[in-house]
Each structure stands twice: as C-alpha cells, then as structure tokens.
N, C-alpha and C positions, 0 to 999 in steps of 0.2 A: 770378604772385604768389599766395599763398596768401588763403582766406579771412580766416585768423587772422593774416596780417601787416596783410593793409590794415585790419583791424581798430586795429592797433597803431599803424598809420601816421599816424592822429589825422585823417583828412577822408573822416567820416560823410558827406558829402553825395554824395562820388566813388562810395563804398562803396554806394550807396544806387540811383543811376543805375546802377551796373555791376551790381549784383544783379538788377535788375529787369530789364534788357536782355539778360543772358548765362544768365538761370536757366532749368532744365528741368526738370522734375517725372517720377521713375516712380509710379503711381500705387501698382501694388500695395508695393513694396517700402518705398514712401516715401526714396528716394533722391533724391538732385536734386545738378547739378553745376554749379559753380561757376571760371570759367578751366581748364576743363578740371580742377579738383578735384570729389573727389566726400565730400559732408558730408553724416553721417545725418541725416534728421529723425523728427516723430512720425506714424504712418499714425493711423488712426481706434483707439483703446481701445476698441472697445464690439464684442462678439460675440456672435452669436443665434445659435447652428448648432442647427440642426432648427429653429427658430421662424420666423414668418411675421412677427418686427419685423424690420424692417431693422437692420441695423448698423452704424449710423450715428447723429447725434447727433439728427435731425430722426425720426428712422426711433422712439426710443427717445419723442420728447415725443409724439409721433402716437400710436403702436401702445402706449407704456405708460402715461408721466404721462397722458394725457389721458382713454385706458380702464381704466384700472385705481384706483377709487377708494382700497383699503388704498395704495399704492404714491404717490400723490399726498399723499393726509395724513400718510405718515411723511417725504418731502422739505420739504411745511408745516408739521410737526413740528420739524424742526432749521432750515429756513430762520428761521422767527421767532424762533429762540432766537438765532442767528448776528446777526439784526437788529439785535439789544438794543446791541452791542458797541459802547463808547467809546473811542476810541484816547485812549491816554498815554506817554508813558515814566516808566520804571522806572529809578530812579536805582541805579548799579553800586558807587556811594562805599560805600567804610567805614564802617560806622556809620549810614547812608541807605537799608542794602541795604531795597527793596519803598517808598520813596517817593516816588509820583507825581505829576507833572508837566507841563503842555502849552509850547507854544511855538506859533509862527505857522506852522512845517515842518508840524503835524498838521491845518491849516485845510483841506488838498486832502483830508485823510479826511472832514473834516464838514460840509462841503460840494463834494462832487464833481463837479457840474457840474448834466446834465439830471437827472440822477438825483439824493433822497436818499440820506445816507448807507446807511439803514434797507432802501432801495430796492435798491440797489446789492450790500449786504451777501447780502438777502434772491437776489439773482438769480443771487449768486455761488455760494451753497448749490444752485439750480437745478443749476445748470453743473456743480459739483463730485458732485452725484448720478446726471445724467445722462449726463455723459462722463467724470467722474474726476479733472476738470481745469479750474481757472479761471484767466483771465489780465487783469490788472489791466493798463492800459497808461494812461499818465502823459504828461501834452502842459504839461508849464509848471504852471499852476493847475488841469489837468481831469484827469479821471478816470475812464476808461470803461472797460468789461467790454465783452471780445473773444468773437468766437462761439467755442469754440474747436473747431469742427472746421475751423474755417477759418485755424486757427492751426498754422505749423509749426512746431517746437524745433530749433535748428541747432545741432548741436556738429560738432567738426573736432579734427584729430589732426595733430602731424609725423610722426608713427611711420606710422601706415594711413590709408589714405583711402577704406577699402573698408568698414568699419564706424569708424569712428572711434572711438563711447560703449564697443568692449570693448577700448579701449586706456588703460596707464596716465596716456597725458599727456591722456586726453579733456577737453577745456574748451568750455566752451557760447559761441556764438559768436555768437549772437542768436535772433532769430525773423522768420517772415516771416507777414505777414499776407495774405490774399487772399481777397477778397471773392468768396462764389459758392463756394471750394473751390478745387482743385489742378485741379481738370476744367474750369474756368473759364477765360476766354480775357484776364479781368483781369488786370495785373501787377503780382504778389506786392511789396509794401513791406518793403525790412527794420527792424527794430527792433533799436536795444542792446539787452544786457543792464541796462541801469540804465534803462530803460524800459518794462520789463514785468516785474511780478510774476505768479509761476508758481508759484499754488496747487495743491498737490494733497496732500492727507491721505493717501490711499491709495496710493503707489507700487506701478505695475506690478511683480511679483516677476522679470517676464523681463526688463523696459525699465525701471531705474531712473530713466530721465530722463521720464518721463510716468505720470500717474497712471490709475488705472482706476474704473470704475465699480459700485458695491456692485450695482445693478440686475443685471447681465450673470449673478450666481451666481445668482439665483433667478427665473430665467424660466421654469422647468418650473412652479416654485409660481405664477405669475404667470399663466401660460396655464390651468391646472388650476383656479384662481380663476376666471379670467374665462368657464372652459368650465360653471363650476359654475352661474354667473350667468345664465349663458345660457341652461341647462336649467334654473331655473325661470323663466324669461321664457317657455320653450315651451310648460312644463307652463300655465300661465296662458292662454298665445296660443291652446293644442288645445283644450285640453279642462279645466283648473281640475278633471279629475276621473283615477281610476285612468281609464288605457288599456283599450280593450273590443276585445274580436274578435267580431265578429260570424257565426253561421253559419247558412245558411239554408237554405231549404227546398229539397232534391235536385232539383227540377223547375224552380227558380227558371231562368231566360236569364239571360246576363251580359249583356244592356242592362238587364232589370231585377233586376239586382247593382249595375251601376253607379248605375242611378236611384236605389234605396234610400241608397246610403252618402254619395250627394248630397246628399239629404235630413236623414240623419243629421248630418251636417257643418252643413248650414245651420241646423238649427234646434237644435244641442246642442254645436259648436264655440266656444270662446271661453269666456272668464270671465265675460261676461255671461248665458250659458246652463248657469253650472253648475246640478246638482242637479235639471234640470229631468226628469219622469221621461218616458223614454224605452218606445214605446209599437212593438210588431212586429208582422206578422200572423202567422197559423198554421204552424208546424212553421221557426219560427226560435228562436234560441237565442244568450246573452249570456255571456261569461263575462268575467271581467275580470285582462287579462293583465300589468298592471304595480303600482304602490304608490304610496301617498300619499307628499310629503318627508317624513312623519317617522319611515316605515317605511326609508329610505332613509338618514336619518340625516344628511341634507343640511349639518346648522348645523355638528357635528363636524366631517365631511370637510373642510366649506372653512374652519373655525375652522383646521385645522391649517398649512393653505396659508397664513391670514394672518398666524400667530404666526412660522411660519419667515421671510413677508416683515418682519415685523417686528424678528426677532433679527438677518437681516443689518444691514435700517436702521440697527442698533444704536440704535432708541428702543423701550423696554419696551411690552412691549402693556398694561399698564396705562395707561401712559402717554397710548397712541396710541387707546385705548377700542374697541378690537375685543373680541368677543366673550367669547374666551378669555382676556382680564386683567382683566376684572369677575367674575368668577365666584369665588364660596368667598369667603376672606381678603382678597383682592389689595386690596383698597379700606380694608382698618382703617388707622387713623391712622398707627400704626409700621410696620404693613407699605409702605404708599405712600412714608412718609418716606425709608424705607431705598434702595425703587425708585428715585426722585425724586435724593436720595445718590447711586445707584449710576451712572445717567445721568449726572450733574453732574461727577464724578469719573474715570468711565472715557471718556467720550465729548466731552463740551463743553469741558470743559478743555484737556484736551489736541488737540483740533480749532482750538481759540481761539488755544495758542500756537502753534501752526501756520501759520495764518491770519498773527497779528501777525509771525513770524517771517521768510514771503513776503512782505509788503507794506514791511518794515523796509527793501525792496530797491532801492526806488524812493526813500526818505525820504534824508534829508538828516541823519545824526547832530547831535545838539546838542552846540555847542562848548563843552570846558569841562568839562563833566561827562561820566563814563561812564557811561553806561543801552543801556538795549534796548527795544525798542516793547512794550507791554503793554495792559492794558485794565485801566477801573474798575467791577471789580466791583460798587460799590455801587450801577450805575446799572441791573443784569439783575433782576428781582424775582424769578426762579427761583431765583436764588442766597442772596435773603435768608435765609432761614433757615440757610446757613453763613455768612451775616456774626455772626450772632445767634452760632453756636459759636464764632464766631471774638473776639468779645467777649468773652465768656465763660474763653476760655482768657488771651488780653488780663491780663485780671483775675487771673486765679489767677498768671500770671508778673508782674505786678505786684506781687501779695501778697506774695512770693518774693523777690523786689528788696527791698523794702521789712526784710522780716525779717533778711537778710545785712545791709546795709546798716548797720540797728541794731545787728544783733551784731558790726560792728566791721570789715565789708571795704570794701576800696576802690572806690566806687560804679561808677569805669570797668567794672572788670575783673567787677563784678558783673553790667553793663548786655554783656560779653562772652562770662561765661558762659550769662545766659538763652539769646541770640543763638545759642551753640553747643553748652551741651551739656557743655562742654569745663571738669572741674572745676579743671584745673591753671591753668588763667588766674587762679582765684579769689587776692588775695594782701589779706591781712589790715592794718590799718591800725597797731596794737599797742594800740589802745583799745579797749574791752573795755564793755557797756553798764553803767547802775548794777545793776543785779541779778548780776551777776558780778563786782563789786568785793570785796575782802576791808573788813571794816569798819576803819578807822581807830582809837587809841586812844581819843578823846574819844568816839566813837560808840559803843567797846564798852562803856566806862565808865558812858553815857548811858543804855545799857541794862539 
C-alpha cells in the first residue's frame, strides 16, 4: 500500500510503527522508501562550494553565525523584530474586513511551552536564516522548534515514485523527524501534515518544497570579511608597524642571520613593541617593504563585503550600523525614516504574513467566523510610526464619510465606498443638506 493511502486510511499510529520500521534513507539524493515506494524528501539547503564551512546546518552556526560578527547582527536584526509578533485573527466578514481577534486556539502561540513565545519566534528567525527553513511541530498544547536538518519533507505521487514533487498530483505526505540526522542510527518518527508548520520565506527556485538560506549567496563576501579581519589581527600580532626587510652585511654567516632576526622578532614583534626604534650594526640596511591599513584602504575594502552581506540580509546597513550606512546623509531624520519604511514594507511585512500563513496550519479555524491568522500591529514599536500614518489617513476617510453623508448619501454605501474605492456603490438618499435647499416662499419673502 502506498504512503499516501495509509495516510488516508485514518490509523496514524499503524502509519507511524510502519514508517519507522520499513524506512531507508539515501543520503546523498535524499530519497528514502517506503513498502517498497519511494517518496522524495528534503537533503540539506545549505552550499559552501569552494568554502571551508561545512554545508550543513551546524557547519553554517560554527564556521559563520558564530565567526562572522556583520552576519550574526543582521540574523539579531530580523530575529528581534520577528519577536515582537502577537498572534490574532483577522476577521474575513463583510464589513469586519482587518478586525482583530483572540480565542483560546491562539493560547499555544503565547505560551508554547519551554520556550517563550518571543524565545521561540526569535530562534525561528535563527533557523530560517541558517538553513531556510523552520518547523513548528504541535503536540496538544506544546509547541517546539524542530532542528531542521534533522527534519525530512515527504511528499508521494500515484503518477511517479521516482521524483514525486515534479509531478502534477505531488501532495506532501508528512515529515519525518530524526534525531542526530539521516546518518543516525535513531528511528525517524513520522509527523502529519496538521502537525508541523513548515516555514520558509525563501523557497528553493530548484526544490519548491524547501526553502534556502540567504547566507549560502554571500560566502565569498563572508570569507573575504573574515580574511580581512584576520589581516589586521596579524598586522597587530607581527609587528603594529609597515613590514621591514632587512639586509645585511655580505660577510654576515647564516647562523648569525638567523641570531639577528631572532633578536629582531623578540624585542620589536608584537603591538607591544611598536615604534620602538630599531638599532643594527655596520653595513646593514632597512627598508620598509609593505603599508600601514590606511594606505591599504582596509575600512573601504571590507565596508564593501559588509554592505553586500547586508543587502542579501535584506536589513539596511543603516539600519544594521556597519560602517557604510553612517556615513554622508544616511542618518538625517527623512532619510532613516524612509530606510526604516522601506525595511518595514518590503521585508517585515511580508516575512510576517508568511510566518502567520505557516503556523495557520497547525491552528484550529474559529467557528463561526471567516478570518485568517494575522498579527497586532500595534504591539511591534518599529512599526509605530505607520500606525501614527495610519491614524492620520483614518482621519482624513473619516472627514470624507462625514461630508457625503451630510450631503445627502446613504451612510452604508458610503462606509462602502471609503472600503473600495468603488464610486458606483455611492447612492444618494434624495435629501439634499440645508445650504442646497431652494428657499421657500415665506423665506424668500422674509428676505
């Protein structure tokens, strides 16, 4: 029987012993079979070729989050912004459309278990900048974040069973979890689909069904960063001064070559001995064969490495206070405001419904009413200042309501038009306010 019947056959627990008893794993391909079917799953997202990080997900916190200072602050750049986020629904009614909501279904986002919510949020942002991909998994009232290299995506086909996800009828079929990895001797647990949310902002362009990691496109900038850092680590460790070649006297012996440069090193290597002046005997000679950083130009070259890691992050280097987005203008009030805008609109927003979109998957719809998961705004303070626009506009379509309303339309159809836009809805009541009355006989008389 196939994956996807016993799926349908309704006894998860059969499903569950048979999976973990009958599954096989190929490593590279990420293939694995099932009763003798074979269902794709997801191999590792993350690629280093030419680099010295591994590729893999532990391979990326080691060799980059953890060495790589710009690349750490732009993941704590969007992880605490992701933090902020309250779950609600967003009511779908008529007339309701953008009014929010809680219920007791939203209690496992706000309090998830060991983790805070804030905790949780925050480590999801980890996850999804490290490998591309986060997975929510839902036990009752709990709520934990899976590793997910340790996580596999199972879809299955009736048409093929040789790739399944590039067939029409591809349907996701669950997930398996396996602690340790696929190379591990642990046995894999399956998970429904109504069990795990399967975050990923960035869909793979090759593998729709898994997402990738923004880190992977800028690791030549990342190494070229970390190489830059290094070279002045050396320049401080040698010598804190230009490079010197020293040339000595044609009679000198190479043991005493070697004894002088021993000398030299000991009492004029290190940053503790810069500047101290260096003293030779007769018919030797100094010249000095490299440059200071700022004949080098050091701040520029890696200013450039950290702006491009910065523009993948998609957080503004103003934003993220590396070199290159303090500099000139970046900092005047309108300018920031507008950066700050542009962040909040291209990136946070649409990361956020993404986010509430995934986790909608595991919730429970409220009965009764149509809505969709959303969030309240009014609880991120990065965003204050468009609740402030959002007031503001508030107001002016209120002003707007108010002035049709007096001049004689029918208040519905007015509270329809603000809504859309749409002037044909507008339909007039046949009252007309007093300043467009014609005057009465006694009135014009009166005048």
């Amino acid at each position: 029987m196939r994956l996807l019947d016993r799926l349908r056959s309704g006894n998860p627990e059969q499903l569950e012993r048979s999976y973990a008893n009958g599954l096989t794993f190929e490593d590279v391909l990420a293939m694995f079979s099932f009763n003798g079917n074979t269902y794709q799953g997801i191999s590792s997202p993350l690629r280093a070729p030419g680099s010295a990080v591994s590729a893999n997900f532990s391979g990326y916190v080691q060799g980059v989050y953890n060495q790589s200072g710009v690349v750490a602050a732009a993941v704590t750049a969007r992880a605490l912004l992701m933090s902020q986020i309250r779950f609600q629904w967003r009511s779908l009614l008529t007339g309701e459309t953008g009014r929010l909501f809680g219920n007791t279904e939203l209690s496992v986002l706000e309090r998830p278990g060991d983790l805070t919510r804030a905790e949780l949020l925050y480590a999801a942002e980890q996850h999804n900048s490290l490998a591309g991909n986060a997975f929510f998994y839902r036990n009752g009232g709990q709520l934990r974040l899976l590793r997910p290299d340790w996580v596999t995506v199972v879809y299955g086909s009736y048409e093929n069973d040789v790739d399944p996800t590039a067939q029409l009828d591809a349907e996701l079929a669950g997930y398996s979890y396996q602690p340790g990895g696929i190379s591990s001797q642990t046995p894999p647990v399956f998970l429904a689909p109504s069990q795990v949310a399967h975050w990923k902002p960035e869909p793979d362009p090759m593998h729709w069904w898994r997402g990738q990691s923004w880190i992977g496109s800028v690791l030549s900038e990342i190494t070229t960063d970390r190489q830059a850092t290094e070279f002045k680590s050396k320049f401080f460790a040698n010598a804190a001064t230009p490079q010197l070649i020293v040339t000595l006297d044609p009679h000198t012996t190479q043991q005493q070559a070697t004894d002088i440069a021993a000398v030299i090193n000991q009492r004029h290597e290190g940053s503790a001995n810069a500047y101290k002046t260096l003293v030779l005997g007769g018919g030797s000679d100094v010249k000095v064969a490299g440059s200071n950083l700022q004949q080098l130009d050091l701040k520029n070259t890696q200013g450039v490495d950290e702006t491009r890691i910065a523009l993948r992050a998609r957080v503004p280097a103003t934003l993220l206070g590396i070199s290159e987005g303090l500099a000139g203008s970046a900092l005047n009030a309108g300018n920031y405001s507008q950066t700050r805008r542009m962040w909040s609109d291209a990136w946070f927003m649409p990361t956020a419904q993404n986010l509430c979109a995934s986790m909608e998957r595991i919730l429970a719809l409220p009965v009764g009413t149509p809505a969709e998961l959303s969030f309240d705004q009014s609880q991120i303070m990065f965003l204050q200042e468009d609740r402030k626009d959002e007031a503001e506009i508030r107001a002016t379509q209120a002003s707007s309501m108010r002035q049709l309303v007096e001049a004689g339309f029918e208040p519905s159809t007015v509270t329809k038009f603000i809504a859309t836009g749409d002037t044909t809805v507008l339909q007039h009541t046949g009252v007309f306010s007093v300043q467009l009355q014609a005057p009465t006989e006694g009135q014009s008389d009166a005048v």
